[in-house]
PDB file of N, CA, C and O in Angstrom:
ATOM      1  N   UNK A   1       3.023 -16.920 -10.268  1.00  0.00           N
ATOM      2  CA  UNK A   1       1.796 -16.433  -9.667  1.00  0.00           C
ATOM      3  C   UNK A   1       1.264 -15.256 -10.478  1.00  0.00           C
ATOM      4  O   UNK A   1       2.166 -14.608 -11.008  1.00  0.00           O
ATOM      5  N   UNK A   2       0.257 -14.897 -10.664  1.00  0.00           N
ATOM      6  CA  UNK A   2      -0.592 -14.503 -11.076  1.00  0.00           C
ATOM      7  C   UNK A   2      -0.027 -12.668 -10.701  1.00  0.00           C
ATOM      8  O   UNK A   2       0.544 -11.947 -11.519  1.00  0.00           O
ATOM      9  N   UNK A   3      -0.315 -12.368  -9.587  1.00  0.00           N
ATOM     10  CA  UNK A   3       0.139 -11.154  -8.598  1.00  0.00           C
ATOM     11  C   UNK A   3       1.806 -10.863  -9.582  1.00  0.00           C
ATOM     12  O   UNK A   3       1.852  -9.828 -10.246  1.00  0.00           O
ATOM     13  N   UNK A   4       2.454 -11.354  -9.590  1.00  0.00           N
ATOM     14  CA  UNK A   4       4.257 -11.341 -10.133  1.00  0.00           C
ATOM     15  C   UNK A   4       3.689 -11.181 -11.423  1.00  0.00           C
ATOM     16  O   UNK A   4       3.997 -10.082 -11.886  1.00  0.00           O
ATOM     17  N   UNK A   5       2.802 -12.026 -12.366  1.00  0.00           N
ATOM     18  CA  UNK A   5       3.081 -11.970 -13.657  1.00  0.00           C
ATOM     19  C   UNK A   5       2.182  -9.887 -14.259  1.00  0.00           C
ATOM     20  O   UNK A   5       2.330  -8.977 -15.074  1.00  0.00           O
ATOM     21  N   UNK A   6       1.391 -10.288 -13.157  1.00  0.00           N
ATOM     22  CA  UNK A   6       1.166  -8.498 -13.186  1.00  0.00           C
ATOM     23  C   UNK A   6       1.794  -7.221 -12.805  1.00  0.00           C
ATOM     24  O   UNK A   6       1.353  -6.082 -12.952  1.00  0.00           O
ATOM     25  N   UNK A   7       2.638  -7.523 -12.411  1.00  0.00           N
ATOM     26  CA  UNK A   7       3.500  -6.737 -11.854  1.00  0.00           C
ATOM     27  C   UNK A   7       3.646  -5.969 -10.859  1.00  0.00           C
ATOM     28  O   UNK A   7       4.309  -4.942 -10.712  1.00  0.00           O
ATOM     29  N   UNK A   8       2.508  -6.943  -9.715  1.00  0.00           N
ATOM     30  CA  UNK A   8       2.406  -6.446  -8.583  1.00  0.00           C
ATOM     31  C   UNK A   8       3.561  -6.678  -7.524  1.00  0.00           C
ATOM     32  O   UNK A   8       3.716  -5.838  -6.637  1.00  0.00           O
ATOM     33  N   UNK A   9       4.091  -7.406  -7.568  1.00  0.00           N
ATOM     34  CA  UNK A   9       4.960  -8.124  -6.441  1.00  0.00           C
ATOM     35  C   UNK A   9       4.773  -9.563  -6.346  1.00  0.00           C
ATOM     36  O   UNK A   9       4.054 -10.151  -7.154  1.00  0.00           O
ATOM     37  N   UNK A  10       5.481 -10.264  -5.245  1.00  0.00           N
ATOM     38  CA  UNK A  10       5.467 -11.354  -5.038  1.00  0.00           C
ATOM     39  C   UNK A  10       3.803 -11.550  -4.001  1.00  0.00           C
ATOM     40  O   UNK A  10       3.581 -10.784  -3.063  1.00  0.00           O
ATOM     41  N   UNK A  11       2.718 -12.772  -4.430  1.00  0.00           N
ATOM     42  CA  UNK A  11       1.735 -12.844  -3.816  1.00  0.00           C
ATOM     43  C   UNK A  11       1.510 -13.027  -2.052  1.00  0.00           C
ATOM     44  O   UNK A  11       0.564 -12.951  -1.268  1.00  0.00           O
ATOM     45  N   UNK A  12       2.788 -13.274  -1.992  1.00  0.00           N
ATOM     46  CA  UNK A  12       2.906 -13.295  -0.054  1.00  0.00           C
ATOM     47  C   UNK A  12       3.142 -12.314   0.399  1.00  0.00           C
ATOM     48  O   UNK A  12       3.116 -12.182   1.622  1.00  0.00           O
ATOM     49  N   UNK A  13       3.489 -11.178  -0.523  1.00  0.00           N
ATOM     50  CA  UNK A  13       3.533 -10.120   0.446  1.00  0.00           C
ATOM     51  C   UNK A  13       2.010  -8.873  -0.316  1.00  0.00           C
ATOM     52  O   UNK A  13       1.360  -8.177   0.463  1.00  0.00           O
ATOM     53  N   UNK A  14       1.817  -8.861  -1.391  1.00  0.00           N
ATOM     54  CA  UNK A  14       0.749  -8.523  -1.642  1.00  0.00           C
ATOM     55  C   UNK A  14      -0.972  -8.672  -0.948  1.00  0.00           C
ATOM     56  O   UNK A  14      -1.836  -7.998  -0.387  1.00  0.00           O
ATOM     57  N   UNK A  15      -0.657 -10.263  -1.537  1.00  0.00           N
ATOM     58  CA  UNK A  15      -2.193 -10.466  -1.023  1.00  0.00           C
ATOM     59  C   UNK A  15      -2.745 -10.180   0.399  1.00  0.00           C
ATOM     60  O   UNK A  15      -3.961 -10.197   0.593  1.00  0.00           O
ATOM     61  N   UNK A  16      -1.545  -9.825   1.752  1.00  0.00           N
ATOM     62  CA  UNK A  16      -2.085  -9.424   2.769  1.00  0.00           C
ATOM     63  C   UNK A  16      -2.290  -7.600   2.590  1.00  0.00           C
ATOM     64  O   UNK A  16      -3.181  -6.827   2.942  1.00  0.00           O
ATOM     65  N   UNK A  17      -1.040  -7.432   1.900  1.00  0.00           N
ATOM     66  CA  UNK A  17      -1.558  -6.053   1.933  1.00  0.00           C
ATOM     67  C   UNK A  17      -2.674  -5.416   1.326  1.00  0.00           C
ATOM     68  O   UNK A  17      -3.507  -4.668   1.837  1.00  0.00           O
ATOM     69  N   UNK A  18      -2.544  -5.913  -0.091  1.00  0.00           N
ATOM     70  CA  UNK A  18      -4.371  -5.615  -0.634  1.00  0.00           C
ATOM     71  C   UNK A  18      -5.748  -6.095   0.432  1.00  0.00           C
ATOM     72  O   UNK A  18      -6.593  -5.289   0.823  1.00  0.00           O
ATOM     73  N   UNK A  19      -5.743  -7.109   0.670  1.00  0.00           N
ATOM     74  CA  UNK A  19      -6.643  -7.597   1.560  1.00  0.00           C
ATOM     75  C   UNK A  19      -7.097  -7.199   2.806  1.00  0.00           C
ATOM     76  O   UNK A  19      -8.288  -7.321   3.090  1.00  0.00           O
ATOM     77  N   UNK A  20      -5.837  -6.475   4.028  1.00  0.00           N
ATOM     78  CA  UNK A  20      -5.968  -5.823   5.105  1.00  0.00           C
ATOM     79  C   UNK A  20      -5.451  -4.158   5.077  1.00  0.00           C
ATOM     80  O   UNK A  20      -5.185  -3.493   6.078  1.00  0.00           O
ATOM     81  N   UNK A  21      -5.398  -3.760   3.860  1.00  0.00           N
ATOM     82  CA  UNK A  21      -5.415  -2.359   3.100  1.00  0.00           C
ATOM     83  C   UNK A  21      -6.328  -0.929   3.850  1.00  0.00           C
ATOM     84  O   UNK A  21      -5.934   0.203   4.134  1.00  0.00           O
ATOM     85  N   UNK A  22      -7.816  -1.658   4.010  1.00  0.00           N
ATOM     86  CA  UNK A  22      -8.557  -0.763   4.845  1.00  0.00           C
ATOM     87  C   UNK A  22      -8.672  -0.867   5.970  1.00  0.00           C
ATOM     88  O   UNK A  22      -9.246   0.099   6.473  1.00  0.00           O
ATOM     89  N   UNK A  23      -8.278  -1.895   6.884  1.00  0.00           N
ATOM     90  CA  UNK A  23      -7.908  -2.280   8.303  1.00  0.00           C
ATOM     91  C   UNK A  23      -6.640  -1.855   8.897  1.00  0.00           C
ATOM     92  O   UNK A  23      -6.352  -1.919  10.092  1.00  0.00           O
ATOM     93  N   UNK A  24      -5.930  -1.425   7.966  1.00  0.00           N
ATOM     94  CA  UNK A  24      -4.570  -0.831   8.397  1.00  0.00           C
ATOM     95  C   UNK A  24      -4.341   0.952   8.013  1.00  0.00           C
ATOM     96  O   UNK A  24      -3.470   1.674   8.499  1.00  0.00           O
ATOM     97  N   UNK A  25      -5.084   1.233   7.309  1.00  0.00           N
ATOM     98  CA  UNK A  25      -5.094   2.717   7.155  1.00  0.00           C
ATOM     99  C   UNK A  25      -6.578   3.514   7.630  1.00  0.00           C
ATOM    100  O   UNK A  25      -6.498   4.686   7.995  1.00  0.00           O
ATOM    101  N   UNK A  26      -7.561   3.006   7.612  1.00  0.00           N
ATOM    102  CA  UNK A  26      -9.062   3.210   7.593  1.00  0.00           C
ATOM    103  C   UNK A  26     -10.004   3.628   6.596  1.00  0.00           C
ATOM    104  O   UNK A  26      -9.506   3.782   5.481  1.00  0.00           O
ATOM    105  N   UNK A  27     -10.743   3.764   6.658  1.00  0.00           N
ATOM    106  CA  UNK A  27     -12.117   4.173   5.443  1.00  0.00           C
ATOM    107  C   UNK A  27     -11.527   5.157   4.628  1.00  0.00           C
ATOM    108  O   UNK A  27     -11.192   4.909   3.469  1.00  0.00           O
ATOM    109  N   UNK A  28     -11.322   6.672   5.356  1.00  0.00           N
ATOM    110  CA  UNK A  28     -11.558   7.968   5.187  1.00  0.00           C
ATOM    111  C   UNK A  28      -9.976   7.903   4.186  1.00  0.00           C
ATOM    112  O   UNK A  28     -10.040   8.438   3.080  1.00  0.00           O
ATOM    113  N   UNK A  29      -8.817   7.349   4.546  1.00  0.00           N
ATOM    114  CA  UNK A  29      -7.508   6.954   3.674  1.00  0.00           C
ATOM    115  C   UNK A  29      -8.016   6.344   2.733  1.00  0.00           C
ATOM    116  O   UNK A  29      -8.090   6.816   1.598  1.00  0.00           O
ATOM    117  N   UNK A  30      -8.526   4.976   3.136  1.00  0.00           N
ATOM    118  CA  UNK A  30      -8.302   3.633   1.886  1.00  0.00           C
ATOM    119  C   UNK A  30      -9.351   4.422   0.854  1.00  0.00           C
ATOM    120  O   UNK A  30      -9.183   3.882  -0.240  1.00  0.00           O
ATOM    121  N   UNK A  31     -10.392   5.500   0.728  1.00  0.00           N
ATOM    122  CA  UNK A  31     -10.962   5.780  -0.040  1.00  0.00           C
ATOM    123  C   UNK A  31     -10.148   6.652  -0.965  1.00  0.00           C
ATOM    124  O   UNK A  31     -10.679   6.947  -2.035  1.00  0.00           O
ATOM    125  N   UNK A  32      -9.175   7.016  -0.760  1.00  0.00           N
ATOM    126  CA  UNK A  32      -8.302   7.828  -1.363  1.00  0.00           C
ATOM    127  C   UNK A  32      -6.664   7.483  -1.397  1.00  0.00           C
ATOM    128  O   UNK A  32      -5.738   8.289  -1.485  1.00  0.00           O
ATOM    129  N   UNK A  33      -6.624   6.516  -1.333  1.00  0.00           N
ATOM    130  CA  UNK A  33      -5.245   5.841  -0.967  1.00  0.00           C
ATOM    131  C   UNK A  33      -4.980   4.588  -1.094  1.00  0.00           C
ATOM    132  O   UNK A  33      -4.922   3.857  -0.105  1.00  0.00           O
ATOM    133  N   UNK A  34      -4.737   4.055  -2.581  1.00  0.00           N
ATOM    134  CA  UNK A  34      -4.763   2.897  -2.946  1.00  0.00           C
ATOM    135  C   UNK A  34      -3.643   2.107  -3.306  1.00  0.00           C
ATOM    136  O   UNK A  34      -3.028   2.427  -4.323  1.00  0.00           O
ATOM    137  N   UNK A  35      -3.217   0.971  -2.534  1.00  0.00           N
ATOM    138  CA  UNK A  35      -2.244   0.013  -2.679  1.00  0.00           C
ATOM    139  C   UNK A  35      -2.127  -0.630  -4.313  1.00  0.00           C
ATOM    140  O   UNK A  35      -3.016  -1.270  -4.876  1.00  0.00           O
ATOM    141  N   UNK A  36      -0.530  -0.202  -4.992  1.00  0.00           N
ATOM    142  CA  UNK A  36      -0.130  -0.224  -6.127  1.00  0.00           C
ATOM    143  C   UNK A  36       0.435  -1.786  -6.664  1.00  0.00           C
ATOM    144  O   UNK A  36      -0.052  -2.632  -7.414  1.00  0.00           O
ATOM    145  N   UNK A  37       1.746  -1.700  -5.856  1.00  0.00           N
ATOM    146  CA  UNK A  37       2.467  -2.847  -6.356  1.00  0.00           C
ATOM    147  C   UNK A  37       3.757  -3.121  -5.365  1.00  0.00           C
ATOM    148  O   UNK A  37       3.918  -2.064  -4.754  1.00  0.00           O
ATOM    149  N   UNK A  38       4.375  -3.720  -5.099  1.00  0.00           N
ATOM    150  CA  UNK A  38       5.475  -3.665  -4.409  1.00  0.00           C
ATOM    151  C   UNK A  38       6.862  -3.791  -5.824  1.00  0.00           C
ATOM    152  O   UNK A  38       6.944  -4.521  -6.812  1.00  0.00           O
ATOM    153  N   UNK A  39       7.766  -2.699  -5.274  1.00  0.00           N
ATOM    154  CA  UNK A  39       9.012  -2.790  -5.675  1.00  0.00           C
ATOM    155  C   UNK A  39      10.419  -3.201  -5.097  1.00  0.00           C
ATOM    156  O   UNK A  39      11.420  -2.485  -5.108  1.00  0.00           O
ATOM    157  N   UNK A  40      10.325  -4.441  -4.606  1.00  0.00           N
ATOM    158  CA  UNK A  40      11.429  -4.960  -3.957  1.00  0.00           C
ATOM    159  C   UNK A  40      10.551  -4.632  -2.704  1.00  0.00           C
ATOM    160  O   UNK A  40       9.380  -4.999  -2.614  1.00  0.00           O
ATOM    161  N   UNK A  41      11.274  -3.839  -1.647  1.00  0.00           N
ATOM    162  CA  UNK A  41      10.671  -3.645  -0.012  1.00  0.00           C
ATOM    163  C   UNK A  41      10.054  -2.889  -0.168  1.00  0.00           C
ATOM    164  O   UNK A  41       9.525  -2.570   0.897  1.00  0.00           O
ATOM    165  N   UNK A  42       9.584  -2.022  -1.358  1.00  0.00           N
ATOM    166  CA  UNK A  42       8.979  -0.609  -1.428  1.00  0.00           C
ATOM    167  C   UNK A  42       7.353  -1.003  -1.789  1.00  0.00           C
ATOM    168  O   UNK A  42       6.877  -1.557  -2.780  1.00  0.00           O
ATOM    169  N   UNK A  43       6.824  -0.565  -0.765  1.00  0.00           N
ATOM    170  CA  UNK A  43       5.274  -0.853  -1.297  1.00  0.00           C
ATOM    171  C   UNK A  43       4.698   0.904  -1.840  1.00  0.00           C
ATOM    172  O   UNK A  43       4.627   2.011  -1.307  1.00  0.00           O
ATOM    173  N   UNK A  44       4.380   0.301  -3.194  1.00  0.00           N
ATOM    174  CA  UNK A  44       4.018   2.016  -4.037  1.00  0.00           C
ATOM    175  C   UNK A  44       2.221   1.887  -3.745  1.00  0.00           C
ATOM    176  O   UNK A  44       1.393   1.000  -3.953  1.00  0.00           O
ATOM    177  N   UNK A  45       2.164   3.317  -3.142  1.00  0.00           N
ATOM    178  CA  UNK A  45       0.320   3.302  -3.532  1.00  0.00           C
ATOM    179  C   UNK A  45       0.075   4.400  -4.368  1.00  0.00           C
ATOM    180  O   UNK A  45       1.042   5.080  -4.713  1.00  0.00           O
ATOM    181  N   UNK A  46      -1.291   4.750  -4.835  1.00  0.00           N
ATOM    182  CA  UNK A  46      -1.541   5.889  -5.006  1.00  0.00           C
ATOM    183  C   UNK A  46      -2.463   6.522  -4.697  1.00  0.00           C
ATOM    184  O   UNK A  46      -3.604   6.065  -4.767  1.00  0.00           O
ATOM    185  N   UNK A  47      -2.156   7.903  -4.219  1.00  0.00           N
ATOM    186  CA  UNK A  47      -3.027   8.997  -3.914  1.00  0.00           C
ATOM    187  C   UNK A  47      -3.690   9.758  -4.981  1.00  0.00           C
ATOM    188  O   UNK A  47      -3.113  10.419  -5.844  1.00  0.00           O
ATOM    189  N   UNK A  48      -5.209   9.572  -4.811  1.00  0.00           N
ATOM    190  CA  UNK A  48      -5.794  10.309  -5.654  1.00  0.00           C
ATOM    191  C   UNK A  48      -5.633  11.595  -5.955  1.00  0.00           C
ATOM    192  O   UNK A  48      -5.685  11.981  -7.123  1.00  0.00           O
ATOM    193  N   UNK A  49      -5.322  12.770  -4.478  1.00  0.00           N
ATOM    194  CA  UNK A  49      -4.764  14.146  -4.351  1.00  0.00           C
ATOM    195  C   UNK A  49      -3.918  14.206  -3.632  1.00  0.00           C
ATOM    196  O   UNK A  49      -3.665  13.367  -2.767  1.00  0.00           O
ATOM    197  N   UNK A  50      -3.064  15.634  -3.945  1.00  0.00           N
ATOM    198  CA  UNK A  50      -2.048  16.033  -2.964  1.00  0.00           C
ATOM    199  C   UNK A  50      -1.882  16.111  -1.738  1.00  0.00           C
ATOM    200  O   UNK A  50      -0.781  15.982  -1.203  1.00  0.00           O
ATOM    201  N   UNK A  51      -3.205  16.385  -0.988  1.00  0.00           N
ATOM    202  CA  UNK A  51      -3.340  16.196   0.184  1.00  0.00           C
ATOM    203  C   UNK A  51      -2.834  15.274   0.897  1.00  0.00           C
ATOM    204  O   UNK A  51      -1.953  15.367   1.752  1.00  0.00           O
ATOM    205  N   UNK A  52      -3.802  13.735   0.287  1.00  0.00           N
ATOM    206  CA  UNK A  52      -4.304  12.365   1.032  1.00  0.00           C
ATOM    207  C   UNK A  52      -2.392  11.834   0.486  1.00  0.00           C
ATOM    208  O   UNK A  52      -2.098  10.782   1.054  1.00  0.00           O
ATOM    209  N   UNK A  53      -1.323  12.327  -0.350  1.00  0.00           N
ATOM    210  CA  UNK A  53       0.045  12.092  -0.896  1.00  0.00           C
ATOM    211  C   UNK A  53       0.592  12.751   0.787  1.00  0.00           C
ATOM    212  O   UNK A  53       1.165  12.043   1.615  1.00  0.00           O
ATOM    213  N   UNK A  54       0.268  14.152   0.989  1.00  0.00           N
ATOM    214  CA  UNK A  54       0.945  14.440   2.075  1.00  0.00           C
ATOM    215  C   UNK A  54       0.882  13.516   3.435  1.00  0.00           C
ATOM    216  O   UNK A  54       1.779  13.027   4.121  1.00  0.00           O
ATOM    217  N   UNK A  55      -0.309  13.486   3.521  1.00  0.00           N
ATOM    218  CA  UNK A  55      -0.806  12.571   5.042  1.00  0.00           C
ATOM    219  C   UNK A  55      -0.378  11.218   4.694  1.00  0.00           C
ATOM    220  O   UNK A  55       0.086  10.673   5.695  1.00  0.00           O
ATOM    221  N   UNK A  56      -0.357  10.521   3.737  1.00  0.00           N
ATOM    222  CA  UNK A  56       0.295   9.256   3.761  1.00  0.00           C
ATOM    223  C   UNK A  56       2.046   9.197   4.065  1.00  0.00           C
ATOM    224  O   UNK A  56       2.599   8.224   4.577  1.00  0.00           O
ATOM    225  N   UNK A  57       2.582  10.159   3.732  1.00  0.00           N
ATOM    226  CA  UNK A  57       3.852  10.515   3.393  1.00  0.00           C
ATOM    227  C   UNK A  57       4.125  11.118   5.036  1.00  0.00           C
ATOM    228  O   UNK A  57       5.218  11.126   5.603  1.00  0.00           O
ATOM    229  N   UNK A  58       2.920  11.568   5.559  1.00  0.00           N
ATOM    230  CA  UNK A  58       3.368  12.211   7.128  1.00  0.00           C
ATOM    231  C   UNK A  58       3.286  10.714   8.041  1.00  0.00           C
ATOM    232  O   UNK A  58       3.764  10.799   9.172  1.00  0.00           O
ATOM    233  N   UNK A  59       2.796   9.542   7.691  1.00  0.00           N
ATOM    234  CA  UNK A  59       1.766   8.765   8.172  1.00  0.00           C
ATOM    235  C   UNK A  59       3.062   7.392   8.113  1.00  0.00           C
ATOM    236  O   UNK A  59       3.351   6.584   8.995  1.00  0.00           O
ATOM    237  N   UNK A  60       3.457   7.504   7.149  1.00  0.00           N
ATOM    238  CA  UNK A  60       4.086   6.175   6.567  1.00  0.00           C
ATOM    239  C   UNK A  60       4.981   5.659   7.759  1.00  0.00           C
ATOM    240  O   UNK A  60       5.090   4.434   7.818  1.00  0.00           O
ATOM    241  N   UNK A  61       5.565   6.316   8.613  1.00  0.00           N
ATOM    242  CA  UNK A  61       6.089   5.018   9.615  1.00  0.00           C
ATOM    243  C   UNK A  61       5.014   4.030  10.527  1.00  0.00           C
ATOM    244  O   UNK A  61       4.936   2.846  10.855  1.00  0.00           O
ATOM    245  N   UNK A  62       4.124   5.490  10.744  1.00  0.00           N
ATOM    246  CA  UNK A  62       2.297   4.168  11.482  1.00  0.00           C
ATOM    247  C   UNK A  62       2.336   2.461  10.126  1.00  0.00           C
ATOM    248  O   UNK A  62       2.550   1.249  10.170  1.00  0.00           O
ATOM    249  N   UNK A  63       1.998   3.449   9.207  1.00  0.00           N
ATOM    250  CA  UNK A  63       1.399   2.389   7.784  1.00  0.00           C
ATOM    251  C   UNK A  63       1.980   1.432   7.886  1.00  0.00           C
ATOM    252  O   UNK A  63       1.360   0.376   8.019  1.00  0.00           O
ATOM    253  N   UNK A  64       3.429   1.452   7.861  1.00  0.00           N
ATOM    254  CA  UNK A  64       4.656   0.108   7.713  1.00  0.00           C
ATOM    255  C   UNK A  64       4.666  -0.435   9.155  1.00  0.00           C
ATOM    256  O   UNK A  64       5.450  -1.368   9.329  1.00  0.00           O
ATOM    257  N   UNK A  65       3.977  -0.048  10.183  1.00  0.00           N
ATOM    258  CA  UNK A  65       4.306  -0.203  11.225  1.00  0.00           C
ATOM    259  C   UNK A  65       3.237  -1.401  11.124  1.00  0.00           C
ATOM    260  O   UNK A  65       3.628  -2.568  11.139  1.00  0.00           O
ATOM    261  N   UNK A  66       1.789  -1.050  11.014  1.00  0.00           N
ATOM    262  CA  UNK A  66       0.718  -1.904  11.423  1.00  0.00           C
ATOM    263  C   UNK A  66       0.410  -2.857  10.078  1.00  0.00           C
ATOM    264  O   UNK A  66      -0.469  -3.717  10.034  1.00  0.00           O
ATOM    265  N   UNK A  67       1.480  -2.456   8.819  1.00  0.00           N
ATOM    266  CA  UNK A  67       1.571  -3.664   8.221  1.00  0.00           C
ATOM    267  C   UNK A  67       2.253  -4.640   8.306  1.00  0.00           C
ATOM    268  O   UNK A  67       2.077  -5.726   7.753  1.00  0.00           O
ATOM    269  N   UNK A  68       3.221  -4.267   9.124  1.00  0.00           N
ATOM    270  CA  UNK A  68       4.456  -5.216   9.766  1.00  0.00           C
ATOM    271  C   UNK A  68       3.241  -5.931  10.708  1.00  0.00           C
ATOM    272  O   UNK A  68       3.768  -6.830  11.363  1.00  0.00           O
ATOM    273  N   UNK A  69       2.251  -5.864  10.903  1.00  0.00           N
ATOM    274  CA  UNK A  69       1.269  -6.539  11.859  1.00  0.00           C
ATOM    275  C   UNK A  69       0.264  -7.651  10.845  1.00  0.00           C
ATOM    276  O   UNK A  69      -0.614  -8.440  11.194  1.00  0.00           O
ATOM    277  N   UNK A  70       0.705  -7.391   9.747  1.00  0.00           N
ATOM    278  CA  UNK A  70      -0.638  -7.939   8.979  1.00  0.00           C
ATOM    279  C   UNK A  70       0.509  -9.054   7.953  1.00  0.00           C
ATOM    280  O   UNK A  70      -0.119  -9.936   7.367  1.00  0.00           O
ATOM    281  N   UNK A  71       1.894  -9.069   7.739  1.00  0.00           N
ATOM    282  CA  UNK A  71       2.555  -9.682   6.775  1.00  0.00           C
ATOM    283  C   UNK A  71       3.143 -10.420   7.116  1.00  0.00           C
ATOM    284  O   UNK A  71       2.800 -10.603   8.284  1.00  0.00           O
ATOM    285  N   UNK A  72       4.119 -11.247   6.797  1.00  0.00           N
ATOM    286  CA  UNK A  72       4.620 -12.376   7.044  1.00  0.00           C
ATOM    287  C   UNK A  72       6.243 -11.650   7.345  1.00  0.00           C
ATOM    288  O   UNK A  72       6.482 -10.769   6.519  1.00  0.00           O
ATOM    289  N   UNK A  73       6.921 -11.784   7.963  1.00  0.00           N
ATOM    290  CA  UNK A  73       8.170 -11.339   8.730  1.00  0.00           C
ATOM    291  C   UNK A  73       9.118 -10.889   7.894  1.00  0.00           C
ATOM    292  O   UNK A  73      10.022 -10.095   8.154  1.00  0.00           O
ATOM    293  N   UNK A  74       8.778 -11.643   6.471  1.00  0.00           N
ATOM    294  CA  UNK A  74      10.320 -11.728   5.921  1.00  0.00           C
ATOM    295  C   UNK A  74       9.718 -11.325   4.616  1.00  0.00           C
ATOM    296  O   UNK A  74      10.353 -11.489   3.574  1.00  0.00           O
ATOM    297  N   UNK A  75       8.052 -10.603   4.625  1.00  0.00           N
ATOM    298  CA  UNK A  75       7.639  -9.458   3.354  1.00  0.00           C
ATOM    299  C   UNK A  75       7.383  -8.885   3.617  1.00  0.00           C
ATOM    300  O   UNK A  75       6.817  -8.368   2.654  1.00  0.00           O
ATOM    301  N   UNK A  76       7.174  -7.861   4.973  1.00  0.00           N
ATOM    302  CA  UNK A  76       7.113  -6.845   5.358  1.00  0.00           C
ATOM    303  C   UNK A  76       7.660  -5.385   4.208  1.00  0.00           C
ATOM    304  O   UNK A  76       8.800  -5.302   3.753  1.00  0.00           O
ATOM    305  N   UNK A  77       6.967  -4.754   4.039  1.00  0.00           N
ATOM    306  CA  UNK A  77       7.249  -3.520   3.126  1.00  0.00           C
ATOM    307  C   UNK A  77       8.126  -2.729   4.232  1.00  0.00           C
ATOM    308  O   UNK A  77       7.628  -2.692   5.357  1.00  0.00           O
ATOM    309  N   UNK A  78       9.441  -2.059   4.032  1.00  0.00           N
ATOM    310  CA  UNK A  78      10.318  -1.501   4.625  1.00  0.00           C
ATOM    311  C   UNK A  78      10.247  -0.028   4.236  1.00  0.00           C
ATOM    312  O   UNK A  78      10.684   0.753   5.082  1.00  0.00           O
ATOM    313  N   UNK A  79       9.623   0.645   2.751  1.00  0.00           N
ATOM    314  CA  UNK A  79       9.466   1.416   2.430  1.00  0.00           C
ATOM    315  C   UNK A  79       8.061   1.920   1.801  1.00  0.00           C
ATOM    316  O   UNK A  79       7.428   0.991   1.299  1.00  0.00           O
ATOM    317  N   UNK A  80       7.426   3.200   1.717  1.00  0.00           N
ATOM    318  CA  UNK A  80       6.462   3.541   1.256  1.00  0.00           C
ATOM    319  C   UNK A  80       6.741   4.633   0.090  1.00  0.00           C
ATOM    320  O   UNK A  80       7.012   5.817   0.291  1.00  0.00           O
ATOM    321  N   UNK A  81       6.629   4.037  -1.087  1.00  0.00           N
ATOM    322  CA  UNK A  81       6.517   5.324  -2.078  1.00  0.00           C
ATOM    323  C   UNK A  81       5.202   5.978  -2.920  1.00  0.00           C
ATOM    324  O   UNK A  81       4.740   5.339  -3.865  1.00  0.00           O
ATOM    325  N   UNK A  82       4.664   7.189  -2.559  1.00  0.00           N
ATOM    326  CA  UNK A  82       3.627   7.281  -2.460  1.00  0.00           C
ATOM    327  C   UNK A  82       3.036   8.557  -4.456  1.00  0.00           C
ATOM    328  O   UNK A  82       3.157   9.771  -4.617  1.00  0.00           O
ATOM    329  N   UNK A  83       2.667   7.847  -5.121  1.00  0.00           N
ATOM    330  CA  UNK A  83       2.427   8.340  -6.559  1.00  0.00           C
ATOM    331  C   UNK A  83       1.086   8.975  -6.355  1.00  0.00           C
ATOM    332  O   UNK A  83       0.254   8.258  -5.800  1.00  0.00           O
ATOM    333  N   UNK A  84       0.640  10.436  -6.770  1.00  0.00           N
ATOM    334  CA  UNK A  84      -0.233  11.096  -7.669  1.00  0.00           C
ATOM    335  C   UNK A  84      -1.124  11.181  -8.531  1.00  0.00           C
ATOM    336  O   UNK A  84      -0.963  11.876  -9.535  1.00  0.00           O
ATOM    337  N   UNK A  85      -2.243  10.483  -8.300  1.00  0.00           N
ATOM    338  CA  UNK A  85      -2.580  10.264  -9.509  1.00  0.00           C
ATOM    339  C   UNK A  85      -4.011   9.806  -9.810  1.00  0.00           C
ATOM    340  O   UNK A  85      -3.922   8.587  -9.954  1.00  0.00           O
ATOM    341  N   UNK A  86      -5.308  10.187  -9.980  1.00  0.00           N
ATOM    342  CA  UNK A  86      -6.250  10.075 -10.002  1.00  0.00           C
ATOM    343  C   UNK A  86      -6.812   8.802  -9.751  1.00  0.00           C
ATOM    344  O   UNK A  86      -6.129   7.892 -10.221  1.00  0.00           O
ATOM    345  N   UNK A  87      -7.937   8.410  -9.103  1.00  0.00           N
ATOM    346  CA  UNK A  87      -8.817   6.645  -9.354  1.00  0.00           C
ATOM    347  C   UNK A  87      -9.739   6.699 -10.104  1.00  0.00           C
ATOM    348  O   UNK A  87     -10.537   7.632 -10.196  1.00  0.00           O
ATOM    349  N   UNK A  88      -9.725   5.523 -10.830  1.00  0.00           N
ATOM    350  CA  UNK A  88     -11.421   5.701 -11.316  1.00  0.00           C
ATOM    351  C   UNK A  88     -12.283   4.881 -10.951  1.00  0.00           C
ATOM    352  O   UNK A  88     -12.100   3.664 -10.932  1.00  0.00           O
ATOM    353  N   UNK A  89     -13.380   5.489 -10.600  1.00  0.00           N
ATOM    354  CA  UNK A  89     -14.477   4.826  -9.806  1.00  0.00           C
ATOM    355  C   UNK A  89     -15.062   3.616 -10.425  1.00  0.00           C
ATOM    356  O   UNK A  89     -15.310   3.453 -11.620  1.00  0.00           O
ATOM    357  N   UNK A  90     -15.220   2.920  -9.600  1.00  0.00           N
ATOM    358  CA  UNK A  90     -15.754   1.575  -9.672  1.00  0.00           C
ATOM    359  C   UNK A  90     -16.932   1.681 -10.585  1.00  0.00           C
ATOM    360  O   UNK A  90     -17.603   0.682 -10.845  1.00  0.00           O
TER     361      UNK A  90
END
């Protein structure tokens, strides 16, 4: 798959999370808080600032919680590791 050969993860557990990304965190996050790649159970995003790193990092049992609502049982992300690091605008 396409998703694996990029080095996102496996596409069954990706493509829901990219896809329901702003339905599970909201606007005011997903604008600053962007879904990376999965590493094994670890879904990595990144935070544009330190801040939106803290509140995800205060946040992350909600996040895994209401993505456990959006994934398939057995790709559920178990962990959140959350990287630093600027976006560039569309």
């Amino acid at each position: 798959m396409v998703a694996d050969r990029l080095g996102l993860g496996p596409a069954d557990t990706v493509r829901p999370v990219f896809a329901q990304w702003r339905a599970v965190v909201g606007d005011a996050m997903a604008a600053h808080v962007r879904p990376m790649r999965m590493e094994g159970a670890t879904l990595v995003v990144s935070a544009d600032d330190p801040a939106w790193a803290a509140q995800v990092r205060h946040l992350s049992a909600e996040i895994l919680r209401r993505l456990a609502g959006v994934c398939a049982a057995a790709t559920v992300p178990t962990h959140l590791r959350v990287l630093v690091r600027p976006h560039r605008r569309p």
